[in-house]
N, CA, C and O of each residue as an XYZ file, in Angstrom:
188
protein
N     -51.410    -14.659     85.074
C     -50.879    -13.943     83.936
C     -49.362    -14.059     83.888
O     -48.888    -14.461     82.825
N     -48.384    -13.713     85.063
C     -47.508    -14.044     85.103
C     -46.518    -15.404     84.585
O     -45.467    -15.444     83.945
N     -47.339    -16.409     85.150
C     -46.909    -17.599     84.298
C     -47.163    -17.979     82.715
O     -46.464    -18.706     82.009
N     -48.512    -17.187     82.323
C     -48.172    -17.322     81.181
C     -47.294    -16.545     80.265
O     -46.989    -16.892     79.124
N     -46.874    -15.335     80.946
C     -45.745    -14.551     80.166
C     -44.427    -15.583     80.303
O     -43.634    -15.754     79.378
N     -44.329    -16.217     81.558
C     -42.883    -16.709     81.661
C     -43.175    -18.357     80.254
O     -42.400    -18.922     79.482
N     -44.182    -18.483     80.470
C     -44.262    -20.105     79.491
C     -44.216    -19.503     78.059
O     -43.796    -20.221     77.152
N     -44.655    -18.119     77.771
C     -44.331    -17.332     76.040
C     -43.072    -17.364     76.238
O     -42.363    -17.621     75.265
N     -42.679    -17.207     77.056
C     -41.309    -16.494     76.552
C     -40.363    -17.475     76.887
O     -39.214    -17.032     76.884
N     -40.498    -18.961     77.247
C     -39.469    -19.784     77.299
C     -39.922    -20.524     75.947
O     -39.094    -21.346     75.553
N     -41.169    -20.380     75.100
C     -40.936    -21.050     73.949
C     -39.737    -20.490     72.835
O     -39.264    -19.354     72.829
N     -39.407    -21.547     71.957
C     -38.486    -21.264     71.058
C     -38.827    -20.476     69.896
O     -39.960    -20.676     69.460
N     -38.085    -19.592     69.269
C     -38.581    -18.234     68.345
C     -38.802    -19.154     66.727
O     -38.333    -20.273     66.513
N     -39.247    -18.711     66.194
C     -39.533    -19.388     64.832
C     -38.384    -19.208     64.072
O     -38.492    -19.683     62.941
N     -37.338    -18.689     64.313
C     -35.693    -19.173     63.884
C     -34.984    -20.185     64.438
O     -34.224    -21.013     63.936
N     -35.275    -20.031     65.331
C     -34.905    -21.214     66.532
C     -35.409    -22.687     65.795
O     -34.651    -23.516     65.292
N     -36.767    -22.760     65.872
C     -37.381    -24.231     65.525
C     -36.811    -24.189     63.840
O     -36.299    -25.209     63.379
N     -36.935    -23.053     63.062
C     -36.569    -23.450     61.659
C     -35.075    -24.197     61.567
O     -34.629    -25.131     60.902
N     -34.550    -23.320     62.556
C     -32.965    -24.313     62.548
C     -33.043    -25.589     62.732
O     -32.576    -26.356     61.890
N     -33.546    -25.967     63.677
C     -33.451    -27.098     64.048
C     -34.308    -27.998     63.204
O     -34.082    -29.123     63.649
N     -35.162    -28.096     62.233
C     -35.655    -28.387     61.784
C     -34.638    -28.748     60.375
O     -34.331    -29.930     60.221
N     -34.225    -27.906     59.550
C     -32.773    -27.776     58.904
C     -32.300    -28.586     59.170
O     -32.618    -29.655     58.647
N     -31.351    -28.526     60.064
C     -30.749    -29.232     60.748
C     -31.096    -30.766     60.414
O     -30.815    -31.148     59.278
N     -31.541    -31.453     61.089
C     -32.111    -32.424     61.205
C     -32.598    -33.139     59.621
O     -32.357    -34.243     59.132
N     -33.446    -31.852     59.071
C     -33.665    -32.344     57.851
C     -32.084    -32.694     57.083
O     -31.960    -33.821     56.602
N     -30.932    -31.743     56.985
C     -29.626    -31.891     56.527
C     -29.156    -33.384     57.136
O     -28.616    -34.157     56.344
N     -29.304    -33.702     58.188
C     -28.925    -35.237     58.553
C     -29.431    -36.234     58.251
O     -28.882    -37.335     58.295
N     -30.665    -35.992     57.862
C     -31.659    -37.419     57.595
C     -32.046    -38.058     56.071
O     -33.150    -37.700     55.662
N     -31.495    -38.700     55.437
C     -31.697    -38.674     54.465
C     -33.676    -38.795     53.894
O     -34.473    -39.592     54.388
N     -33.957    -37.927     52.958
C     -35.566    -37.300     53.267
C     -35.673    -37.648     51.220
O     -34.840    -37.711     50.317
N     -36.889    -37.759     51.297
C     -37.502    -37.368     49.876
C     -38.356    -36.450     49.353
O     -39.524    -36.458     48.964
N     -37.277    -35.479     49.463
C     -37.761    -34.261     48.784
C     -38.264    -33.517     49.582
O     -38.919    -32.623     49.046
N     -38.232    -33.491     51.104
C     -38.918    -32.417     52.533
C     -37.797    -31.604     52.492
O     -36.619    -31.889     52.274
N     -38.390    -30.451     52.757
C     -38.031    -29.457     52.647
C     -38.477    -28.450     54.354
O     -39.579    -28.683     54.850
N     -37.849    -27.769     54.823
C     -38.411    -26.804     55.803
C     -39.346    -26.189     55.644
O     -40.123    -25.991     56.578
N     -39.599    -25.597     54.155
C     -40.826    -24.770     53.756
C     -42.016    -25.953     53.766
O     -43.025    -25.757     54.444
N     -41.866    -27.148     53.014
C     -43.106    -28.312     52.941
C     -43.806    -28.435     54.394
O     -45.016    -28.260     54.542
N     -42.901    -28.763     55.480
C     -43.289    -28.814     56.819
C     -43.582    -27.663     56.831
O     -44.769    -27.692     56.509
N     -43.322    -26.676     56.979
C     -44.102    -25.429     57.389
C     -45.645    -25.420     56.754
O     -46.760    -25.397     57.277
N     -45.266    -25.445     55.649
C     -46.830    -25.415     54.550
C     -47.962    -26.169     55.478
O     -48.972    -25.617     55.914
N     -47.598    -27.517     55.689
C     -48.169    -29.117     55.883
C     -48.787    -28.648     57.700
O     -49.836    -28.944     58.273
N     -47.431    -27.719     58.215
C     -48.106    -27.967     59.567
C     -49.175    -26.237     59.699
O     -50.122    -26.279     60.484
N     -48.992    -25.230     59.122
C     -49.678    -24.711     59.154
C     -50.965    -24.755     58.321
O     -51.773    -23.844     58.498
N     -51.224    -25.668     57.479
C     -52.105    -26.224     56.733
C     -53.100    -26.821     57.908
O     -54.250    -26.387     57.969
N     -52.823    -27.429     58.473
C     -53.524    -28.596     59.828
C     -53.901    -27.358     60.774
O     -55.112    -27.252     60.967
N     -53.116    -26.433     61.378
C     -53.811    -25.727     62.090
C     -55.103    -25.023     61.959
O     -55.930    -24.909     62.864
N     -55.223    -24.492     60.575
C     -56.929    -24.032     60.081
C     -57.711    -24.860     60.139
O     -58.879    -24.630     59.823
């Protein structure tokens, strides 16, 4: 149990990954992706 509290809690917070995601999207030249599209697209796949 212990280790899995320490492996929750070294993942990154969902501000965390949205930044970086931003981020990245702001550097890359993209067509038309958006942070929200990836969000949509990857929580779409998880169901």
């Amino acid at each position: 149990m212990r280790d899995q509290v320490i492996d929750m809690a070294a993942r990154r917070t969902k501000a965390e990954v949205l930044a970086v995601l931003e981020a990245t999207l702001a550097e890359e030249p993209t067509s038309g992706v958006t942070a929200e599209s990836v969000a949509t697209h990857v929580s779409a796949d998880r169901r």
